[in-house]
Every structure is written in structure tokens, then in C-alpha cells.
The first five atom37 places (N, CA, C, CB, O) and aatype in JSON, in Angstrom:
{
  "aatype": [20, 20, 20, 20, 20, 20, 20, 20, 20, 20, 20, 20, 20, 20, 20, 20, 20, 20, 20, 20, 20, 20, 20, 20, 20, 20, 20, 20, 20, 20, 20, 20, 20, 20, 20, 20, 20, 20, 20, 20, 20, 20, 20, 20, 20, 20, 20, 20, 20, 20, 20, 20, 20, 20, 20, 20, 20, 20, 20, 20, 20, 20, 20, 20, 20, 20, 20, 20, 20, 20, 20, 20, 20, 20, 20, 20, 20, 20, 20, 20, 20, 20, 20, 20, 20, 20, 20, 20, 20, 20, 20, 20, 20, 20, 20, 20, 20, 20, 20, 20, 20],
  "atom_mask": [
    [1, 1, 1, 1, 1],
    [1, 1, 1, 1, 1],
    [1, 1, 1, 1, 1],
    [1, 1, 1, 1, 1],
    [1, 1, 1, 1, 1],
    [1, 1, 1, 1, 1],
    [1, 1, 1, 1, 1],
    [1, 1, 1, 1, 1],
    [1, 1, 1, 1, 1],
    [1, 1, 1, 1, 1],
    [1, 1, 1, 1, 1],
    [1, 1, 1, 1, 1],
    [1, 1, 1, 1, 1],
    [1, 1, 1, 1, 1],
    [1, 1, 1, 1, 1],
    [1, 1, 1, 1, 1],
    [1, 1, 1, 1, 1],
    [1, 1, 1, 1, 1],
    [1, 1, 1, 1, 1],
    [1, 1, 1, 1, 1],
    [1, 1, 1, 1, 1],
    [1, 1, 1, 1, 1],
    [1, 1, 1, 1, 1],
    [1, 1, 1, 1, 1],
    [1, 1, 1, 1, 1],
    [1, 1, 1, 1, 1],
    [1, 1, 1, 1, 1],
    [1, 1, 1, 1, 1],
    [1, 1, 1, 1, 1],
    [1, 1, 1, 1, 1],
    [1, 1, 1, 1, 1],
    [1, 1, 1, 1, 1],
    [1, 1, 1, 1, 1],
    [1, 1, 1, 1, 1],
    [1, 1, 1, 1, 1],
    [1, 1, 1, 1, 1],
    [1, 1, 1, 1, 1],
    [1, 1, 1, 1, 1],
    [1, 1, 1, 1, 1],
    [1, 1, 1, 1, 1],
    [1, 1, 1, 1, 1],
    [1, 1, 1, 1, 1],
    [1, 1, 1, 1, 1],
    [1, 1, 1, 1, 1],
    [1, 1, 1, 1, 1],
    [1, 1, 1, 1, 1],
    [1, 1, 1, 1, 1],
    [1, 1, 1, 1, 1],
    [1, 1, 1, 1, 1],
    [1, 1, 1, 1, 1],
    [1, 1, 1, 1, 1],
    [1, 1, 1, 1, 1],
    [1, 1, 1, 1, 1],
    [1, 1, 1, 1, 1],
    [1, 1, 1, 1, 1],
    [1, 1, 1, 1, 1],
    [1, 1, 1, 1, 1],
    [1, 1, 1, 1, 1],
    [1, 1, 1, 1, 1],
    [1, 1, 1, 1, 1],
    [1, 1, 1, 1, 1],
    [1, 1, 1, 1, 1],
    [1, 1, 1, 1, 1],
    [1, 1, 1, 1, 1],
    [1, 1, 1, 1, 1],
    [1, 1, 1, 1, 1],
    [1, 1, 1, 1, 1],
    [1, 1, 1, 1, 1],
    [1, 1, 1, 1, 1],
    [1, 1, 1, 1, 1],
    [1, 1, 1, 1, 1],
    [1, 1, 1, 1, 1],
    [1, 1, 1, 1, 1],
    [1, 1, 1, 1, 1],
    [1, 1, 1, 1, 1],
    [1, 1, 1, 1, 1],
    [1, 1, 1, 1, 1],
    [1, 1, 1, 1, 1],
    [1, 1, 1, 1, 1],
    [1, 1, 1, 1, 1],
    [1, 1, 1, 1, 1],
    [1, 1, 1, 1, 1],
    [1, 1, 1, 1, 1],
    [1, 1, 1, 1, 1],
    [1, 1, 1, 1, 1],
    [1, 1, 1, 1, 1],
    [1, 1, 1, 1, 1],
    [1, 1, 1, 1, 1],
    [1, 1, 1, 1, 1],
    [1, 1, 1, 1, 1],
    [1, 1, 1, 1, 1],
    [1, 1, 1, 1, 1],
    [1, 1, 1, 1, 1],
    [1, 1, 1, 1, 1],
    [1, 1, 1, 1, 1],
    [1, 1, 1, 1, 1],
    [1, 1, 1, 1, 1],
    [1, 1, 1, 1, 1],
    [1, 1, 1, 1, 1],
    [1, 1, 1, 1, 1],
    [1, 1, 1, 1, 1]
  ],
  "atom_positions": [
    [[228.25, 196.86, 162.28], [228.37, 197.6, 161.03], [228.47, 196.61, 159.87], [229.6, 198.56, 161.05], [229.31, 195.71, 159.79]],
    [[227.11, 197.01, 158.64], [227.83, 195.96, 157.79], [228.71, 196.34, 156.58], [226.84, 195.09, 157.27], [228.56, 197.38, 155.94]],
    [[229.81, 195.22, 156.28], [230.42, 196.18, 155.24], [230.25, 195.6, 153.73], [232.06, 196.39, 155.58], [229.98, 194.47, 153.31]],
    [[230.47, 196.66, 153.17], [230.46, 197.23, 151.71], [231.17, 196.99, 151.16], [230.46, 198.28, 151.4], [232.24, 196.67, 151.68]],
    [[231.01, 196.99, 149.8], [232.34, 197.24, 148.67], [232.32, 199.04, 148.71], [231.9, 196.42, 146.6], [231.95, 199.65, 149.71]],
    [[232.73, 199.62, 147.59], [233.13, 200.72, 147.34], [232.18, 201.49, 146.35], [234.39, 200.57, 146.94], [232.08, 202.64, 145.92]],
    [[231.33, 199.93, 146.14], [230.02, 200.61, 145.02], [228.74, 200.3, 145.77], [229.88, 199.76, 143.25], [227.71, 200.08, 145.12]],
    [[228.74, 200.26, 147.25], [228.28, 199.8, 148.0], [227.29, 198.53, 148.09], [228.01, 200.63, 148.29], [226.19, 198.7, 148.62]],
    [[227.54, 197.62, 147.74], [227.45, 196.17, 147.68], [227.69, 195.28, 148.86], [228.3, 195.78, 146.76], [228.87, 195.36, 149.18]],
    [[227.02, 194.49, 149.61], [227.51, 193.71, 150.85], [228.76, 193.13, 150.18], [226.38, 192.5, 151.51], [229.03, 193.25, 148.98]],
    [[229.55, 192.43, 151.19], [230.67, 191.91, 150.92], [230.13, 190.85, 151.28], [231.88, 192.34, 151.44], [230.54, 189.95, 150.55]],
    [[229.17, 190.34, 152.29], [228.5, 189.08, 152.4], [227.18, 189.33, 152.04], [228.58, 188.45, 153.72], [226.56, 190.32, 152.42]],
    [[226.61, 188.2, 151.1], [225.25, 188.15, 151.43], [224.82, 187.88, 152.7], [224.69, 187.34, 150.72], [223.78, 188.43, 153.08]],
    [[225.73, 186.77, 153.81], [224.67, 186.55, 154.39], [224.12, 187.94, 155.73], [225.0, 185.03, 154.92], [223.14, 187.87, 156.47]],
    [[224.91, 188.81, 155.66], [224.85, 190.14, 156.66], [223.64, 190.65, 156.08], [226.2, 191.34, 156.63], [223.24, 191.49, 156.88]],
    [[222.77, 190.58, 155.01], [221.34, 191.02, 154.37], [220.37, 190.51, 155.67], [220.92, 190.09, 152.63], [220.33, 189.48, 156.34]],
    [[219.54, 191.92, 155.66], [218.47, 191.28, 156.33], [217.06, 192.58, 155.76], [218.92, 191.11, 158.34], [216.98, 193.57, 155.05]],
    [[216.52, 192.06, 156.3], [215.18, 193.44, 156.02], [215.5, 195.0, 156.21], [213.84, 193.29, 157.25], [215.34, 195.92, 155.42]],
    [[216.09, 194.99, 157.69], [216.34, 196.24, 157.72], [217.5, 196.96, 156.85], [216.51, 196.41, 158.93], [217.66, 198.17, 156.67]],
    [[218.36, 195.73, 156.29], [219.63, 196.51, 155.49], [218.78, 196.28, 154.74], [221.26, 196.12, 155.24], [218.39, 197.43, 154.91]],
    [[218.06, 195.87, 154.02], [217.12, 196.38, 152.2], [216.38, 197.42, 152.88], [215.68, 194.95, 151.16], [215.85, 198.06, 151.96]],
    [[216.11, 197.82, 153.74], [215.15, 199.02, 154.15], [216.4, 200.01, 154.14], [214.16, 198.87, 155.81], [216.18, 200.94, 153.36]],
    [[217.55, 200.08, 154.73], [218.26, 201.41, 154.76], [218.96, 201.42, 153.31], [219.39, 201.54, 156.1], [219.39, 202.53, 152.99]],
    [[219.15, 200.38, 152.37], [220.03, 200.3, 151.17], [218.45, 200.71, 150.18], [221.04, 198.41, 150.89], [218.78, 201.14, 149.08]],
    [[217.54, 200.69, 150.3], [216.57, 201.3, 149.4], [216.18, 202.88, 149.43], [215.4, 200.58, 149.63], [215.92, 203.62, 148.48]],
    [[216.22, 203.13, 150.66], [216.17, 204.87, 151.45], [217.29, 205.53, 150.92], [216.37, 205.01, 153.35], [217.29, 206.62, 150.35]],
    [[218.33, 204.74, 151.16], [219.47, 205.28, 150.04], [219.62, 205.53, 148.88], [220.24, 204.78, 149.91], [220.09, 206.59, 148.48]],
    [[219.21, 204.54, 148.11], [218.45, 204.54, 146.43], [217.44, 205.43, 146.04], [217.69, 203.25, 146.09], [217.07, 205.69, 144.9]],
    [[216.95, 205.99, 147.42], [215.1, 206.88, 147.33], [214.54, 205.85, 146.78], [214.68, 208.51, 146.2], [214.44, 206.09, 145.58]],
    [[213.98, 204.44, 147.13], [213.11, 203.87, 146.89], [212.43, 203.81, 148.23], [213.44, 202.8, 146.24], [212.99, 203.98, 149.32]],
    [[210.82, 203.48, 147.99], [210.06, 203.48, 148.87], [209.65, 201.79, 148.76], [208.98, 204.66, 148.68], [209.46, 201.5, 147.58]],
    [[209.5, 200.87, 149.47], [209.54, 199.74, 148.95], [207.96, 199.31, 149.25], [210.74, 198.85, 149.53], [207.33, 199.44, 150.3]],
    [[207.72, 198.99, 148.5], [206.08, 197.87, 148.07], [205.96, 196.75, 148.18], [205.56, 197.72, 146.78], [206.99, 196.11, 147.95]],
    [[204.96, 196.1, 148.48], [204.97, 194.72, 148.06], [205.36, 194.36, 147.02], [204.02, 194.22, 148.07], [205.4, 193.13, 147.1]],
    [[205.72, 194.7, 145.98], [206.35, 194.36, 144.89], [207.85, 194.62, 144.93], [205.74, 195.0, 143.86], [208.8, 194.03, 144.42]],
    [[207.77, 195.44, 145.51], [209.52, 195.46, 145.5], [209.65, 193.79, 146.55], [210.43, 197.43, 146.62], [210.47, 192.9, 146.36]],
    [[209.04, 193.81, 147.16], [209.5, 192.72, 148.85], [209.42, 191.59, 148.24], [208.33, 192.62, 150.49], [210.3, 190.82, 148.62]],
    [[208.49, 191.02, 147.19], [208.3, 190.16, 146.09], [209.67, 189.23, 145.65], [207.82, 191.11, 144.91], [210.1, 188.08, 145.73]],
    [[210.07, 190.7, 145.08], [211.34, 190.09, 143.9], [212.5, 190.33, 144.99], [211.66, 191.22, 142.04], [213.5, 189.71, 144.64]],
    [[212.69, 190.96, 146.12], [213.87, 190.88, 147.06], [213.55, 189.53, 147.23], [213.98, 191.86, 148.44], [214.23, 188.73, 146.6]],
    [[212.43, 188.99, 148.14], [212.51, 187.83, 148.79], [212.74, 186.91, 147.88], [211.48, 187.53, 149.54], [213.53, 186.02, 148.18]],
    [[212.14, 186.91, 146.61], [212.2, 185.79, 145.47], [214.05, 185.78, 145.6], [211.33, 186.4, 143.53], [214.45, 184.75, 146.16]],
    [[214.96, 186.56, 145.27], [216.68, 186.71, 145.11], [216.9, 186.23, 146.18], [217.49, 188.15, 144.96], [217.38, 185.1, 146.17]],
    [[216.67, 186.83, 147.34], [217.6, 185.9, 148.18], [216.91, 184.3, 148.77], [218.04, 186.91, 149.59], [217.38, 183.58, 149.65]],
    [[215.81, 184.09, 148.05], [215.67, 182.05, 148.36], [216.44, 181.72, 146.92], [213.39, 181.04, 148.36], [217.25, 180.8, 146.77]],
    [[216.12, 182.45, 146.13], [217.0, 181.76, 144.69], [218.36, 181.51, 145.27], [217.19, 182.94, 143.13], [219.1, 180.55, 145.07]],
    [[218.54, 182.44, 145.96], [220.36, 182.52, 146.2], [221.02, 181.35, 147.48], [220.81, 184.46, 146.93], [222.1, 180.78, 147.55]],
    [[219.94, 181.33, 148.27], [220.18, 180.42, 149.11], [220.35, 178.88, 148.3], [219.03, 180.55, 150.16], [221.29, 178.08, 148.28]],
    [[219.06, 178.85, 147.68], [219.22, 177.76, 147.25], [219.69, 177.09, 146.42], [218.7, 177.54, 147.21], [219.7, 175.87, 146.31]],
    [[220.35, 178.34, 145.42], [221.45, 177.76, 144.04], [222.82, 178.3, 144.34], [221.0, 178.43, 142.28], [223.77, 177.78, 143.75]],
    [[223.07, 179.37, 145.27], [224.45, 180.07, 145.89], [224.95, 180.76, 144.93], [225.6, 179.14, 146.42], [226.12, 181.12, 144.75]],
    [[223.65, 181.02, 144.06], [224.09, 182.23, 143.2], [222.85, 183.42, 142.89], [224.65, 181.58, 141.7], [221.65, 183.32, 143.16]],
    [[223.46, 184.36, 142.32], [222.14, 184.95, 142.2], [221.13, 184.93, 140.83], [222.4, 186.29, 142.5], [221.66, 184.85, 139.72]],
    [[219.79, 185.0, 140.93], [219.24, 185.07, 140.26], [219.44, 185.94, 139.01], [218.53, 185.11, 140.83], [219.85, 187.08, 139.21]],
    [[219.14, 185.42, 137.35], [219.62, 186.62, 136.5], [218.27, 187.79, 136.47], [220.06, 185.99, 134.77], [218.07, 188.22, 137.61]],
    [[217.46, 188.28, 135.58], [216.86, 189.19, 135.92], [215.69, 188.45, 134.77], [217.61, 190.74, 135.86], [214.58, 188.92, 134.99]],
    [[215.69, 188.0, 134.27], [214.95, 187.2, 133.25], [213.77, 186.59, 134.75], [216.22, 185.73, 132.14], [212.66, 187.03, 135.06]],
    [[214.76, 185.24, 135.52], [214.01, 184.78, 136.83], [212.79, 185.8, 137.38], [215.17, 184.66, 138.04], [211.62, 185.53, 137.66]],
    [[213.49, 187.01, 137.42], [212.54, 187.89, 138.6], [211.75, 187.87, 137.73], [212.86, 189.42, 139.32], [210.74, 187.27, 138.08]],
    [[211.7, 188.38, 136.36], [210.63, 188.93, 135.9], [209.37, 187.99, 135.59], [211.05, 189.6, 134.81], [208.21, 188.41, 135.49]],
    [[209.65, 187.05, 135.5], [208.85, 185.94, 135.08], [208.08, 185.5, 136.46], [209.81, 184.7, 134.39], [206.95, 185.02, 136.48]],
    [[208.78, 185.71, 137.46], [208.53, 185.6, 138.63], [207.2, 186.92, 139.24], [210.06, 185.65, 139.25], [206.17, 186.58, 139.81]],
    [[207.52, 188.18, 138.97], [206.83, 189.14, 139.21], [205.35, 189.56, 138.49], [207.7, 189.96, 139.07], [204.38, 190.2, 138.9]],
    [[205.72, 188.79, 137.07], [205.03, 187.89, 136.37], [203.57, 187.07, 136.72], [205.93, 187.09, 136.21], [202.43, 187.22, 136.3]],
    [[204.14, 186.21, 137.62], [203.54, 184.72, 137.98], [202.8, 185.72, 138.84], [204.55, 183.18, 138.71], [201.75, 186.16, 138.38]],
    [[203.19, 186.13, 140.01], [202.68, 186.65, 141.43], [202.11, 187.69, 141.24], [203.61, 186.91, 142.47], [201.58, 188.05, 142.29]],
    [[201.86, 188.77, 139.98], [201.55, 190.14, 140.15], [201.0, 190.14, 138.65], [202.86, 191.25, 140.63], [200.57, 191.26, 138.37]],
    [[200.9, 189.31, 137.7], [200.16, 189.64, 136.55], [201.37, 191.12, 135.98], [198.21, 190.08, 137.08], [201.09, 192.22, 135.51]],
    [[202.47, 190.59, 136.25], [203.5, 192.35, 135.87], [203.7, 192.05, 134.27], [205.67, 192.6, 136.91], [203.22, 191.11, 133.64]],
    [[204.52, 193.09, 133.79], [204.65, 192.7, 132.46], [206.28, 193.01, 132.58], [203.63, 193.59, 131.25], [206.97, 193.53, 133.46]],
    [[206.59, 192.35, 131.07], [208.38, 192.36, 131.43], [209.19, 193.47, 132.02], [209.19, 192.2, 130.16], [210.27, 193.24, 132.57]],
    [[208.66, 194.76, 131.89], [209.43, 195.74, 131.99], [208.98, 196.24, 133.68], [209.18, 196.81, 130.65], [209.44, 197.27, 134.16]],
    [[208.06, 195.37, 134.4], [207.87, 195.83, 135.82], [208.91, 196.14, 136.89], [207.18, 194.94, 136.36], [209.01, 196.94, 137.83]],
    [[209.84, 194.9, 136.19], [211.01, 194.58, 137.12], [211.9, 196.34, 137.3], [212.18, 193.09, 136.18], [212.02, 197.05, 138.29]],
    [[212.35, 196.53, 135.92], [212.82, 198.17, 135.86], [211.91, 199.56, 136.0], [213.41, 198.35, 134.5], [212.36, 200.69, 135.81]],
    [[210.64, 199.3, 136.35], [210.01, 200.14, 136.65], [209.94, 200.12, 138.23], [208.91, 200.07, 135.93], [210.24, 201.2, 138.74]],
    [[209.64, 199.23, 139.0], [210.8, 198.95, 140.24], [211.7, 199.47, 140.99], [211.46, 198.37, 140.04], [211.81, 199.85, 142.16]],
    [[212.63, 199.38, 139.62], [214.18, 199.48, 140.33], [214.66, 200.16, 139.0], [215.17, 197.78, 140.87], [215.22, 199.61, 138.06]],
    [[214.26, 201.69, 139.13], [214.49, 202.31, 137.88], [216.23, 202.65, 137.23], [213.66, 203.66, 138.1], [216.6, 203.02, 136.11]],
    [[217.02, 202.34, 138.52], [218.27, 202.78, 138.21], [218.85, 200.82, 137.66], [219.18, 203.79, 139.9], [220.03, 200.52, 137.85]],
    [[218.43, 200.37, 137.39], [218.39, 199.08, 136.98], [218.4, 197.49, 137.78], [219.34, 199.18, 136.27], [217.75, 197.44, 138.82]],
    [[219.08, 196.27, 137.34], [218.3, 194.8, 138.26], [219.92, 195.07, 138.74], [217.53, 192.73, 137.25], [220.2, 194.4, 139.74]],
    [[220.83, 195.75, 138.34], [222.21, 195.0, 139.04], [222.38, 196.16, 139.96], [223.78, 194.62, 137.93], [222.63, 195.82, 141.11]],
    [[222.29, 197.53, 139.73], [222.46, 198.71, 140.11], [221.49, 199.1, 141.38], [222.28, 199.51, 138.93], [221.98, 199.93, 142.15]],
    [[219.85, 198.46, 141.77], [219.85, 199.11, 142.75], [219.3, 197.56, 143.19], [219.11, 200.63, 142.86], [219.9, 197.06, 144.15]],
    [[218.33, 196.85, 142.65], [217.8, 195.22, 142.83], [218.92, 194.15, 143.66], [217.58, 194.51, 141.09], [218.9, 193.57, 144.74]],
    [[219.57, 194.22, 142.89], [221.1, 193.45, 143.45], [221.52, 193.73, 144.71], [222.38, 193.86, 142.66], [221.73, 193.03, 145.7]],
    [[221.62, 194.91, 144.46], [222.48, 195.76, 145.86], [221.83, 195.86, 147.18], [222.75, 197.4, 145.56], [222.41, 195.71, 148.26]],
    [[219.67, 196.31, 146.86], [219.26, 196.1, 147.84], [218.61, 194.93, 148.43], [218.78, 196.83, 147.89], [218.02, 194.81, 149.51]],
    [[218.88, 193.99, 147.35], [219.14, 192.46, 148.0], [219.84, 191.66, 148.37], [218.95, 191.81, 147.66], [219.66, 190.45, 148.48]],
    [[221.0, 192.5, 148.7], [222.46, 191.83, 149.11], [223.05, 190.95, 148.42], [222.5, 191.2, 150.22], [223.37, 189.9, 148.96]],
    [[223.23, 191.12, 147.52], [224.1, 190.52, 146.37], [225.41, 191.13, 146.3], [223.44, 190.7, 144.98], [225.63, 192.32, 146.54]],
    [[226.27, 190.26, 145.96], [227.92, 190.61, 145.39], [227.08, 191.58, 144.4], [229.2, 189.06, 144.5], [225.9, 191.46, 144.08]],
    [[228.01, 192.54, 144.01], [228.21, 192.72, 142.29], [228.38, 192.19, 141.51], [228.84, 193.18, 141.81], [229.59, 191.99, 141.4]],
    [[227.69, 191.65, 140.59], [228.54, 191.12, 139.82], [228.85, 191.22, 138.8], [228.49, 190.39, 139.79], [228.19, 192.09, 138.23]],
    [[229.79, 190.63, 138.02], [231.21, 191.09, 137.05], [230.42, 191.48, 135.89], [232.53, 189.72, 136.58], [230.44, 192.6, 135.38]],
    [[229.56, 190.28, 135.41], [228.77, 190.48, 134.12], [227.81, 189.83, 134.19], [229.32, 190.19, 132.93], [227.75, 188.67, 134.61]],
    [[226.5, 190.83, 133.59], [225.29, 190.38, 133.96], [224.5, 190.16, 132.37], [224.57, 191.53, 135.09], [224.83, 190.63, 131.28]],
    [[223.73, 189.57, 132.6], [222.36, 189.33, 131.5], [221.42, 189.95, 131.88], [221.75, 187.95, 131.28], [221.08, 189.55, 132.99]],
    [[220.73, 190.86, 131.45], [219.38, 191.45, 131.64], [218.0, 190.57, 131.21], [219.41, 192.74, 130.81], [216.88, 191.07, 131.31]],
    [[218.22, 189.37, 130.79], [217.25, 188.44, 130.19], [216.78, 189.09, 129.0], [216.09, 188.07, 131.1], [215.95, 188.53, 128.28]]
  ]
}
């Protein structure tokens, strides 16, 4: 079982795997795309490799590079927003305070 916060958030990143972004997106009612799998996978190598998470500026520029997207792809995406469903179904802490870029 993996566990949660109370806003349902891993308590570890490292318990993330495909199938928890597959049941934490079904939960959200997202259907996930290659574009969604994009900017998940882009968060968690950012995260591995800086031990933090990416701000939302990163993805987009990122979704950007790989998909010709335009800034607002990222929240068209992940319509309930980058910390609210992006974060969560990429196994990210919550976190306290965010920048939207």
C-alpha cells in the first residue's frame, strides 16, 4: 500500500511508479497521453537529479522543446493545475509554495 498525505500526495517520492501515475490520474479523471507521460517523466529525472522538484516554468519549456506546445499546454494537461493534479500524479511532496513560472 502506498501512503499518502491527506491531500493525497506520496509521502515518498520514491514509492512513484507508472502504475501509481496510472491509478493517481484515473482518480483525477485524466486519461494520460503521451504528453501527459512527457512532462511526468521529464519531473521525476528533474527530481532525481536535483532532489527537488521541478517548478512549472521547466515543464513548460520542456513540453515546448518536445511537442512544439505553447505555454499554456502544460494546464491544458492538467486542468485542475501543475501542483494540484501534475505534482501529485508525479509523486511529488506538496509543496508549501509554488511558482507557476
Amino acid at each position: 500500500m502506498i501512503k499518502t498525505d491527506s491531500d493525497g500526495y506520496l509521502t515518498d517520492p520514491a514509492d512513484w511508479s507508472e502504475e501509481v501515475a496510472r491509478d493517481m490520474a484515473e482518480h483525477e479523471g485524466i486519461a494520460l497521453t503521451d504528453e501527459h507521460w512527457e512532462a511526468l517523466r521529464y519531473m521525476r529525472t528533474y527530481l532525481e537529479e536535483k532532489q527537488v522538484a521541478p517548478d512549472a516554468r521547466h515543464v513548460m519549456k520542456h513540453l515546448s522543446e518536445t511537442f512544439g506546445a505553447g505555454r499554456n499546454r502544460l494546464f491544458e494537461l492538467f486542468p485542475y493545475g501543475y501542483v494540484q493534479q501534475a505534482c501529485k500524479i508525479a509523486g511529488m511532496r506538496r509543496p508549501r509554495a509554488w511558482s507557476t513560472g
